[in-house]
N, C-alpha and C positions, 0 to 999 in steps of 0.2 A: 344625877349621874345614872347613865344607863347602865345595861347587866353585861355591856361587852368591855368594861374596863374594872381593874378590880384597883379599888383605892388603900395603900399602903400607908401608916404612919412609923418615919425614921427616926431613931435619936443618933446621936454622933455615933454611938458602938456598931450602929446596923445598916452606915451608911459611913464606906470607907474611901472617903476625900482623896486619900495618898494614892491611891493606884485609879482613878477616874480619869479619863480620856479629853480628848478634846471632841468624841465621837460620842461615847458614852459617861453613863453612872454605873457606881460597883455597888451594889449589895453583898452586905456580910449577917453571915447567922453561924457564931462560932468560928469553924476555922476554912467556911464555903463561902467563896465570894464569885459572883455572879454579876457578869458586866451587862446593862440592858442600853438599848439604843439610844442616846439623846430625841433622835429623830421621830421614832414612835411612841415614846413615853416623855409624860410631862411632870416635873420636878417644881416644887413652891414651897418657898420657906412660910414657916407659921410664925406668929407672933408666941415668940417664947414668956412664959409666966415663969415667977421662981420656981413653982413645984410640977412643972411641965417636963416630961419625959423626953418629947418629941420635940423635934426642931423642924423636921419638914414633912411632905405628902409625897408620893408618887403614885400616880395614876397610869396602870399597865394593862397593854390590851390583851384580851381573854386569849386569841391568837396565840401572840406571843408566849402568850405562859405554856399554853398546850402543846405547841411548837418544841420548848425546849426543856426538858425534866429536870436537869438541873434549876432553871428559876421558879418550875413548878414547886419544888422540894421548898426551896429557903422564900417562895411566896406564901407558904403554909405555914412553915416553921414563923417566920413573921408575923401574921396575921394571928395565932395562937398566942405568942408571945403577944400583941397587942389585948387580945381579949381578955389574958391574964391580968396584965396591968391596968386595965379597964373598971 
């Protein structure tokens, strides 16, 4: 993976199914949900383990994230929250 995509791991809480598109994926961190493009972001389920956190991946272009401070904010709050549980 190169430095122009920043790679995300989601569990069911941080990755809100109910409001996703037929266009997009939502990201949720708390009570901020942030809808990112099907089109330029790419989403993959993981093979779930019993003591696995995470259910899927999404890989978001650096762009994008710059682009818009809302999914900059909850790409941080994210990526934090993953190094915690790490």
């Amino acid at each position: 993976m190169t430095n122009e995509h920043i790679n995300i791991y989601l569990s069911p809480s941080s990755r809100c199914r109910s409001v996703e598109t037929e266009k997009s994926y939502a990201l949720k961190w708390r009570n901020l949900i942030v809808h990112i493009p099907k089109s330029q972001c790419e989403m993959n389920a993981l093979e779930v383990e019993i003591d696995s956190l995470y259910r899927w991946e999404v890989n978001i272009p650096n762009w994008l994230i710059n682009k818009n401070s809302e999914l900059k904010e909850i790409t941080q709050y994210l990526k934090d929250e993953n190094n915690e549980k790490s």
